[in-house]
C-alpha positions as CSV (number, residue, x, y, z in Angstrom):
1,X,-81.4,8.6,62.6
2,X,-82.6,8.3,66.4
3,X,-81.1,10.6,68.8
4,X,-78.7,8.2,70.6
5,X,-78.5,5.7,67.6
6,X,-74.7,4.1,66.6
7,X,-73.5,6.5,63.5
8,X,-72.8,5.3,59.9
9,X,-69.9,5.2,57.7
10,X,-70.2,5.7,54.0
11,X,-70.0,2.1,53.6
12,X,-72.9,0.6,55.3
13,X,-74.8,-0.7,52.8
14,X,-72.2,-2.1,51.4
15,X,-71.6,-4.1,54.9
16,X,-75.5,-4.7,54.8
17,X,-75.3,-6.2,50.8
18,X,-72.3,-8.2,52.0
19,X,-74.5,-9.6,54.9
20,X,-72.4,-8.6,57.4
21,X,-73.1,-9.0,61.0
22,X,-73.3,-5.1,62.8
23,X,-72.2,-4.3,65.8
24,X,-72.4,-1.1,68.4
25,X,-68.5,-0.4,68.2
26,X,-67.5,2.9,70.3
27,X,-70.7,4.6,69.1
28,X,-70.7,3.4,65.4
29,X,-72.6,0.4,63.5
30,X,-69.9,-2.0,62.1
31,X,-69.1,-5.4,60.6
32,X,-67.6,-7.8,63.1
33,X,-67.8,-10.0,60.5
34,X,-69.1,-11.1,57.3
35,X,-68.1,-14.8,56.2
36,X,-66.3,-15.8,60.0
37,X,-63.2,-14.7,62.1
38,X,-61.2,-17.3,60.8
39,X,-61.7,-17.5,57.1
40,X,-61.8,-12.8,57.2
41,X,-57.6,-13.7,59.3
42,X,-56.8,-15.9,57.0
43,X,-57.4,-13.7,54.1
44,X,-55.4,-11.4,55.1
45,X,-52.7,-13.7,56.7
46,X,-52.6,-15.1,53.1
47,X,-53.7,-12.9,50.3
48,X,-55.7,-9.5,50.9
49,X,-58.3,-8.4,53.5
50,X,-60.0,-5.3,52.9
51,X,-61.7,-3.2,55.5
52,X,-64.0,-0.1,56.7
53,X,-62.0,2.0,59.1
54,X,-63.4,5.1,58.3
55,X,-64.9,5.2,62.0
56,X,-61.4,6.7,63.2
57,X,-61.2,10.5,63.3
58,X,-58.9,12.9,61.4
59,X,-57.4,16.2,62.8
60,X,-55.6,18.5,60.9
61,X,-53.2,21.0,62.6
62,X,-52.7,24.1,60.5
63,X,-51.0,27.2,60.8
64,X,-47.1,28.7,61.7
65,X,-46.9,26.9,65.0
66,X,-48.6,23.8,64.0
67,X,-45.7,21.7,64.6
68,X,-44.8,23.0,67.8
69,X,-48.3,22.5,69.0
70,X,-48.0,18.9,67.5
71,X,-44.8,18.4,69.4
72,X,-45.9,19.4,72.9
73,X,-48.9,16.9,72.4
74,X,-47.5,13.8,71.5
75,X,-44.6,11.5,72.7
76,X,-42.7,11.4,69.6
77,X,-40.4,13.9,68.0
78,X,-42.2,14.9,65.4
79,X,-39.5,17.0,64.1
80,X,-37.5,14.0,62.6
81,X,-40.1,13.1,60.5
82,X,-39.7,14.0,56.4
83,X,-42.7,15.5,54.8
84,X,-44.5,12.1,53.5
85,X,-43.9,10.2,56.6
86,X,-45.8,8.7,59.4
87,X,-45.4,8.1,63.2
88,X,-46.8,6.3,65.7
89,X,-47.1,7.9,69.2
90,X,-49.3,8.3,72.4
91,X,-50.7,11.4,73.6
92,X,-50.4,11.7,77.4
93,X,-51.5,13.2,80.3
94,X,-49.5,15.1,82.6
95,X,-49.2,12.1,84.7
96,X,-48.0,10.3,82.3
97,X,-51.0,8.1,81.3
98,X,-52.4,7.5,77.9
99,X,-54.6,9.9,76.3
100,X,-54.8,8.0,73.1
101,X,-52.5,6.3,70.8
102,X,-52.5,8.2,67.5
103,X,-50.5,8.7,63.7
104,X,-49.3,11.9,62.9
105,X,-48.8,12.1,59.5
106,X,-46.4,15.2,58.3
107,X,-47.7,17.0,55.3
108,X,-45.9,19.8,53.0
109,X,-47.7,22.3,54.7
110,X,-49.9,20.7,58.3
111,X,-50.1,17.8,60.1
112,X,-52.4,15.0,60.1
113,X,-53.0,13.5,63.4
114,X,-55.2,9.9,63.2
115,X,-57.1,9.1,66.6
116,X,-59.2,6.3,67.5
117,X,-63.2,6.6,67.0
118,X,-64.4,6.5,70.9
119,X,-61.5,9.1,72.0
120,X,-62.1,11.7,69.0
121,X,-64.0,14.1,71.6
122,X,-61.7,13.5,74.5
123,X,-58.7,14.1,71.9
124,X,-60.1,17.1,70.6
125,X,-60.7,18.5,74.1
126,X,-57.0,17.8,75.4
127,X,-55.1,19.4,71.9
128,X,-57.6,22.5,72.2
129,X,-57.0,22.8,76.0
130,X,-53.0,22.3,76.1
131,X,-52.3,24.9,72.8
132,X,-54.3,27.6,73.1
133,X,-51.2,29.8,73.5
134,X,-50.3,28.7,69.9
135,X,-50.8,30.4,66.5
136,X,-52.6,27.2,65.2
137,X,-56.0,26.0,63.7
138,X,-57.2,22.6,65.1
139,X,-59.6,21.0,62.4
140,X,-61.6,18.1,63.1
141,X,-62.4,16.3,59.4
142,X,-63.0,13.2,60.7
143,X,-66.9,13.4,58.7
144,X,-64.9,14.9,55.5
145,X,-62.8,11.3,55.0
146,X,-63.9,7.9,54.7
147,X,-60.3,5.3,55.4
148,X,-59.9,1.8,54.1
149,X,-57.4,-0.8,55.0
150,X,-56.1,-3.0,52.4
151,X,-53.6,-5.7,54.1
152,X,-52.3,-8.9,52.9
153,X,-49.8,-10.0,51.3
154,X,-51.5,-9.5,47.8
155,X,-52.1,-6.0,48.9
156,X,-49.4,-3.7,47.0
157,X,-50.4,-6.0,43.4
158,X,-54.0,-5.7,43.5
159,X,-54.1,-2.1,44.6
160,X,-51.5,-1.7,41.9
161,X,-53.8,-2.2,39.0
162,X,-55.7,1.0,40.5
163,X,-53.6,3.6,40.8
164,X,-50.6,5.2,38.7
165,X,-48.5,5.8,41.9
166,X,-45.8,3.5,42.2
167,X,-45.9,1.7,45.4
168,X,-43.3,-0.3,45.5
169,X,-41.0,3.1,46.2
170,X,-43.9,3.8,49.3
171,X,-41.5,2.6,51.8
172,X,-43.2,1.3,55.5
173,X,-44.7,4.6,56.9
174,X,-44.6,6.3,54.5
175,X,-47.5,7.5,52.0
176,X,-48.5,9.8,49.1
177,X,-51.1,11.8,47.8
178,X,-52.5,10.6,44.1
179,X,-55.3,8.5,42.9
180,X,-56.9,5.2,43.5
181,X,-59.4,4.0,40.7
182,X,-59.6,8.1,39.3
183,X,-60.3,9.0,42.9
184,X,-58.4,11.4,45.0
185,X,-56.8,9.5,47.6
186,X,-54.1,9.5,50.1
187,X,-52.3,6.4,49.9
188,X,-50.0,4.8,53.4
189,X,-48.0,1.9,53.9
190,X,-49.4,1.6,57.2
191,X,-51.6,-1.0,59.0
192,X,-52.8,-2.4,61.9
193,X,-52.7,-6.3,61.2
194,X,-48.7,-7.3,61.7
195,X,-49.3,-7.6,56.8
196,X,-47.7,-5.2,54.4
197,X,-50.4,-3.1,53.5
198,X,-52.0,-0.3,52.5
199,X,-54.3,2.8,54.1
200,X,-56.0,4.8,51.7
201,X,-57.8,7.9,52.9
202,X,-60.6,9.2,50.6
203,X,-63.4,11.4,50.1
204,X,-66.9,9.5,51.6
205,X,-68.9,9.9,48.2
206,X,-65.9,7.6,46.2
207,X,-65.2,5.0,48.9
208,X,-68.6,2.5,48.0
209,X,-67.1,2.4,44.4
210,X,-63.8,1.6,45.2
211,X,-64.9,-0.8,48.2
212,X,-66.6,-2.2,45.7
213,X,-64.0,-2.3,43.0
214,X,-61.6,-4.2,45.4
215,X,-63.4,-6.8,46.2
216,X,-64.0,-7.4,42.8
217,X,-60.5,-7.6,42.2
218,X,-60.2,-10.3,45.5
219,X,-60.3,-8.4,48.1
220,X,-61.8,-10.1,51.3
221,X,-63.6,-7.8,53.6
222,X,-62.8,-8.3,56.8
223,X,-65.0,-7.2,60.3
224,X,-63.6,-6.0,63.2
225,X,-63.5,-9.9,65.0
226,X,-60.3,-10.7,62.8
227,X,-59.1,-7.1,62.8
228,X,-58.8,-7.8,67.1
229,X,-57.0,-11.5,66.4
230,X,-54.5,-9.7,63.6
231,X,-53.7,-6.9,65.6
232,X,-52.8,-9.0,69.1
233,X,-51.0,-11.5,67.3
234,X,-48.8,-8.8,65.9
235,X,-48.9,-7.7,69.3
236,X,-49.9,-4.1,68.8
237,X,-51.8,-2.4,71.5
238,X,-55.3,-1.5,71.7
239,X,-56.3,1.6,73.7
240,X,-59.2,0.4,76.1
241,X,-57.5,-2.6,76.9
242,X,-53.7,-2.5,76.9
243,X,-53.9,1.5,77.2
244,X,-55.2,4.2,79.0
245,X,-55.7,6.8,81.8
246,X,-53.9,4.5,83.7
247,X,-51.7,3.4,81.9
248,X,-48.2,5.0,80.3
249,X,-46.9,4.5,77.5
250,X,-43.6,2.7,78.6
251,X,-46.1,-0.1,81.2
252,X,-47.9,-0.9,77.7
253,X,-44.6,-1.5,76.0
254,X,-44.3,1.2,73.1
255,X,-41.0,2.8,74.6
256,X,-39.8,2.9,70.4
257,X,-43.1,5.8,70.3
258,X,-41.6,7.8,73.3
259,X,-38.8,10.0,73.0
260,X,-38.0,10.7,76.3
261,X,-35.2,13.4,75.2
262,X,-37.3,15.4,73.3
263,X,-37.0,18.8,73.5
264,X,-39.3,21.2,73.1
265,X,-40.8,18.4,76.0
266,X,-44.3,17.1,75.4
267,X,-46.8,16.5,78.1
268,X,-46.3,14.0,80.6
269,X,-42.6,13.8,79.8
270,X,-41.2,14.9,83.2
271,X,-43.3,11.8,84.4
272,X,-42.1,9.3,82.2
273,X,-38.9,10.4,82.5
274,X,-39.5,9.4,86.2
275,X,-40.7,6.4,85.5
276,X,-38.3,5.5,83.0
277,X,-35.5,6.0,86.0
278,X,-37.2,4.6,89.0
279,X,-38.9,1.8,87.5
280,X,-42.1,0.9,86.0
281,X,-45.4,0.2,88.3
282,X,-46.3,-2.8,86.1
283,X,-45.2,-4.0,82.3
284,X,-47.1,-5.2,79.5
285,X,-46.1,-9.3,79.0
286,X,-47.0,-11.7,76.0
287,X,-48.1,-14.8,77.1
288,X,-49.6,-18.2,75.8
289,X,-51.9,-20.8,77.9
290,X,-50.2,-24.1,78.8
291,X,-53.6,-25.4,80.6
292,X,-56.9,-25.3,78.8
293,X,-58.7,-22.5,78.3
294,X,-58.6,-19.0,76.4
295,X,-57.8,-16.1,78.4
296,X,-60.2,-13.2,77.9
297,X,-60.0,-9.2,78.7
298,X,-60.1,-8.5,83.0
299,X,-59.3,-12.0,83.3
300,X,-57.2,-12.0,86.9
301,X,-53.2,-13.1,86.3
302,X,-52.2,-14.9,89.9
303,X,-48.7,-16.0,90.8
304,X,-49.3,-18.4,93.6
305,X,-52.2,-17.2,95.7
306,X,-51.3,-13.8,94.8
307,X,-52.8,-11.7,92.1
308,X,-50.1,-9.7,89.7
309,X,-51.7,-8.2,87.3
310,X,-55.3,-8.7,84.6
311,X,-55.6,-9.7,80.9
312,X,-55.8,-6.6,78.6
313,X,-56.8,-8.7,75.6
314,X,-56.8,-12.6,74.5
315,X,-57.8,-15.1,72.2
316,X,-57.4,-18.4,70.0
317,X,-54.5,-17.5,67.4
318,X,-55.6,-18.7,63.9
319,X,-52.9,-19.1,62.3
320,X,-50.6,-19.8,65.2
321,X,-53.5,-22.4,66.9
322,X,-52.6,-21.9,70.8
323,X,-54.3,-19.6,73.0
324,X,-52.4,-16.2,73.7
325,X,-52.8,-12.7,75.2
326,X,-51.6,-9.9,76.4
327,X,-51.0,-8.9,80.3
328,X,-50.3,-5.7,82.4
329,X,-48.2,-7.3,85.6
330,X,-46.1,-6.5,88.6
331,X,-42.5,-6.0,87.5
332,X,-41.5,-8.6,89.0
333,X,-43.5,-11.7,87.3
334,X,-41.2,-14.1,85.9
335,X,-42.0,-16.4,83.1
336,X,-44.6,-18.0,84.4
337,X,-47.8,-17.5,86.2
338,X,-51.6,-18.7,86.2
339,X,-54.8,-16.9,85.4
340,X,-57.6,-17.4,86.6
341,X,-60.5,-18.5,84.2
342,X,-64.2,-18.8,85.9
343,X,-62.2,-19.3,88.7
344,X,-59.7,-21.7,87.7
345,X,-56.3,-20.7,88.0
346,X,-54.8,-22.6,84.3
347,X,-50.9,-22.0,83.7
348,X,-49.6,-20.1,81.0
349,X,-46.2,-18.8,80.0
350,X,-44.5,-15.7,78.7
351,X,-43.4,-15.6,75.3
352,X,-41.6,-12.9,73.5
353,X,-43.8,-10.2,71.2
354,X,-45.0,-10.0,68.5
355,X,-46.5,-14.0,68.5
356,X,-46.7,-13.5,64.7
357,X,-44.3,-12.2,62.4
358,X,-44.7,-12.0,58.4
359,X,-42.0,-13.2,56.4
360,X,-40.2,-10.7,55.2
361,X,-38.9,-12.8,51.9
């Protein structure tokens, strides 16, 4: 491949066979779609979506300090956590802003630490730099795993039919090592699409046959287009738009990631603690158009003549049909304000997060 050319996962020609429509996505070729936005949401919204995430990058902390190491690092107490479960957190930087938002899964014997695709280098960096006084390897296997996403609410009974695990006792967050169609896989209750679903972590060579072997089954695959609409209507944050280096964790709105109390204290926790008492410089609001239009990424958010803040991310909800997005604003924004589309100022309102969520049963 070309010097400078996007990189591959395992399954791109499966995404070419499928006709999907490939995309330059933080340095990798992927599907942004294959049959539309709206039919890939819906699939998952109604029966089971399946899709190539294997773009995000795995690092594996290893050794007699690797949870301390772990713990100075990231926001959460990683401590409570039971071998075989997941949390969410943000890494930060002294200041307090947003490194990346990562899993850290805890193993028997390490620690699994999930990080977005375009931040892998910058993560790998920051960990090496803040624990070198630590007895710990850092291992990047990002190129050893390939990661699909199976989510819907038909997830848990066709993956069933694969493996002899028993997922119904894989409570949210929780995951296990076994197999998936006589594969090796590590299998999570996680997602990123507001569905119950599955993550399923696998060696590269075996993840075009089961790709394969899931679709068969039903599975719809699904492009990054409706993985964006899923993820905002469950109102989950994506870093790049409602995090980063300016940005904490508490302005984006994932205060439940952040102990504050911790102790041994992570990184940018004297700063957040500051914030947390003196107030926050601006707070992360869901909102949905009253006017016409969609709001879109940078958009400007005005209240009156004055501007109070951007759009970190909108769109058209599928499955709720009204135009909604996320904003970082002053403090002090009330429930309504305007923003400003090809320089029309078009009302909308806030509206409690997430927009979307599943029924439970």
């Amino acid at each position: 491949m070309p010097e400078g050319a996007p990189r591959r996962t395992p399954l791109y020609e499966e995404h070419k066979n499928l006709g999907a429509r490939l995309v330059d996505f933080a340095g990798w070729e992927m599907p942004v779609q294959y049959s539309g936005i709206k039919a890939e949401h819906a699939a998952v919204r109604e029966g089971a979506g399946l899709f190539d995430v294997s773009h995000m990058g795995e690092v594996v902390f290893r050794g007699p300090d690797a949870e301390a190491a772990v713990q100075r690092l990231v926001t959460r107490d990683v401590g409570r956590l039971a071998a075989g479960q997941a949390g969410y957190a943000a890494v930060c930087y002294e200041s307090g802003g947003t490194v990346d938002d990562v899993l850290v899964y805890k193993r028997p014997d390490d620690f699994l630490v999930v990080v977005n695709a375009a931040n892998r280098e910058k993560d790998l960096e920051h960990f090496r730099e803040n624990i070198d006084d630590f007895d710990v390897e850092v291992v990047d296997e990002s190129d050893d795993w390939a990661l699909l996403a199976l989510q819907g609410p038909e997830a848990a009974g066709l993956l069933q039919d694969f493996t002899p695990a028993d997922l119904s006792s894989i409570k949210y967050y929780r995951f296990v090592e076994g197999e998936v169609d006589g594969a090796y896989a590590t299998i999570s209750r996680t997602g990123y699409t507001g569905e119950d679903g599955f993550e399923l972590y696998m060696r590269p060579e075996d993840a075009p046959r089961i790709w394969r072997r899931l679709i068969e089954a039903g599975a719809a695959p699904v492009g990054l287009g409706a993985r964006d609409t899923l993820r905002l209507e469950a109102g989950m944050c994506l870093y790049g738009n409602e995090l980063d280096a300016e940005t904490t964790p508490l302005e984006a709105g994932i205060s439940f990631a952040v102990h504050l109390e911790k102790d041994p204290r992570f990184i940018g926790q004297r700063a957040l603690l500051l914030e947390d008492t003196e107030g926050l410089r601006k707070k992360l609001v869901g909102f949905e158009m009253e006017g016409r239009g969609i709001a879109r990424h940078g958009y400007p958010v005005t209240s009156g003549a004055e501007v109070v803040g951007e759009v970190t991310s909108g769109t058209q909800s599928p499955t709720l049909n009204r135009a909604i997005g996320l904003a970082l604003v002053d403090p002090g924004v009330e429930d309504r304000f305007e923003v400003v589309i090809r320089d029309n100022p078009v009302p909308a309102k806030t509206v409690p997060l997430p927009f979307y969520k599943r029924d439970r049963g």
